[in-house]
C-alpha positions in Angstrom: 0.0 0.0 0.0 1.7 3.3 -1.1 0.3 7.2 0.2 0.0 9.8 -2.6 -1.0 13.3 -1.7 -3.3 13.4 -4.1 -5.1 10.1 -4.1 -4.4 9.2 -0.4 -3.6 5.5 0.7 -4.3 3.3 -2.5 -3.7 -0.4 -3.4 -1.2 1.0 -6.2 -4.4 0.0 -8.6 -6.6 2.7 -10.0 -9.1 0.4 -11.1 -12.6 0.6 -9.8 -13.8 -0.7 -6.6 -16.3 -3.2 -6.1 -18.9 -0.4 -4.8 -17.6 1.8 -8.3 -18.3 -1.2 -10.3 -22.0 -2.0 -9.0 -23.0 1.5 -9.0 -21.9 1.4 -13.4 -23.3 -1.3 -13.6 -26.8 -0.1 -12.0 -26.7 3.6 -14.3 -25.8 1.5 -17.5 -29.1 -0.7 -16.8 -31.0 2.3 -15.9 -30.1 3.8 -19.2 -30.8 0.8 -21.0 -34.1 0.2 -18.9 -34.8 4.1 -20.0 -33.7 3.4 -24.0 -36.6 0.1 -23.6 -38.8 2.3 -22.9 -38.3 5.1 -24.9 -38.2 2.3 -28.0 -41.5 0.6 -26.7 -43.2 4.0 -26.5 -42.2 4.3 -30.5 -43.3 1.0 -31.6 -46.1 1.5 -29.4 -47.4 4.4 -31.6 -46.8 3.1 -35.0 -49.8 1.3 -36.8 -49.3 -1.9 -39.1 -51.4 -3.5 -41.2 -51.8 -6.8 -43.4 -54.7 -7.4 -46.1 -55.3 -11.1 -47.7 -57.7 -12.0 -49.8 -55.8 -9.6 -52.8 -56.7 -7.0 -51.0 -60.5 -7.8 -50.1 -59.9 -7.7 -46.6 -57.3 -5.7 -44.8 -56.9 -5.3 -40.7 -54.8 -2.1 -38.6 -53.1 -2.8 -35.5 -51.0 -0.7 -33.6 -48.2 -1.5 -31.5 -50.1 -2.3 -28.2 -52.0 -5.1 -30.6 -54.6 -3.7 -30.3 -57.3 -3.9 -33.4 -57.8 -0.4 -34.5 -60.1 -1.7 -37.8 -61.2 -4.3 -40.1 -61.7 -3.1 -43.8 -63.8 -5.7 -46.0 -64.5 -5.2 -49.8 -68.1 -5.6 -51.0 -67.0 -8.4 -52.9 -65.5 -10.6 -50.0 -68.9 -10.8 -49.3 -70.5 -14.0 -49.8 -73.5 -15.1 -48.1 -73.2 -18.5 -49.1 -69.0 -18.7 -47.4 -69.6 -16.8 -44.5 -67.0 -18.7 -43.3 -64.0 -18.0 -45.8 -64.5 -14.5 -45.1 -64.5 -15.5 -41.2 -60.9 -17.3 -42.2 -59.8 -14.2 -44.4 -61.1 -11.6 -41.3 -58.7 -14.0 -38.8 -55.4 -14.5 -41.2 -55.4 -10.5 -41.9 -55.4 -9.7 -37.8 -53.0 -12.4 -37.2 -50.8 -10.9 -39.6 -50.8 -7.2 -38.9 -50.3 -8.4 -35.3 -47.3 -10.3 -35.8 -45.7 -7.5 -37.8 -46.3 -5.2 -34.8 -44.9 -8.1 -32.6 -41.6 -8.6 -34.5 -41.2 -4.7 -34.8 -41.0 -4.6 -31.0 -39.0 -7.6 -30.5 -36.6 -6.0 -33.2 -36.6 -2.6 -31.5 -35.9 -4.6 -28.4 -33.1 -6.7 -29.9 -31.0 -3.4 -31.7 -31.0 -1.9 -27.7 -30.0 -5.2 -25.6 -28.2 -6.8 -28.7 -30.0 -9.5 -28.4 -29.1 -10.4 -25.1 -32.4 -12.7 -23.5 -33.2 -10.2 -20.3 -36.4 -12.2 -19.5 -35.5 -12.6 -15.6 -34.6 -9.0 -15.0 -38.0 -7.4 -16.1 -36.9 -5.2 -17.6 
């Protein structure tokens, strides 16, 4: 152990303590935590949509997936196939969904870099 007047008593190592090391490590999870949000919030916002069919029926979701509307053409109408308009109705909401759901795992992924943070809740 060696004195310096300007750093006191030391170890003769300038590298961090323990306590130093934890508290880096706490702000560089609260920025990430903060750049997660901040990311969620934008994906959040933006709509997506999907239409099958060609083009007969098309369904908008935003980024909470939630259903924001369901646009059918007159001529997807058939009341003789209810049901493949049913079928058409549930393939175009599936897809708009999973776009918004890859969009936030994407804007997830470029922040953590793909790290898996599922136990920290973040």
């Amino acid at each position: 152990m060696g004195y310096s007047a300007r750093r006191g008593f030391t170890s003769g190592s300038m590298r961090p303590t323990g306590a130093a090391r934890q508290q880096e490590m706490q702000q560089k999870i609260q920025a990430m935590q903060e750049a997660m949000t901040t990311a969620q919030d934008e994906v959040e916002a933006q709509e997506f949509s999907a239409s099958v069919g060609g083009g007969v029926v098309e369904a908008k979701v935003n980024g909470k997936k939630e259903v924001l509307a369901v646009t059918i053409k007159p001529e997807a109408v058939d009341p003789e196939d209810v049901e493949m308009l049913q079928d058409l109705v549930v393939s175009a909401v599936n897809e708009a969904l999973r776009q918004a759901g890859d969009a936030m795992e994407q804007s997830m992924n470029q922040i953590t870099g793909g790290l898996d943070l599922g136990g920290l809740s973040l």
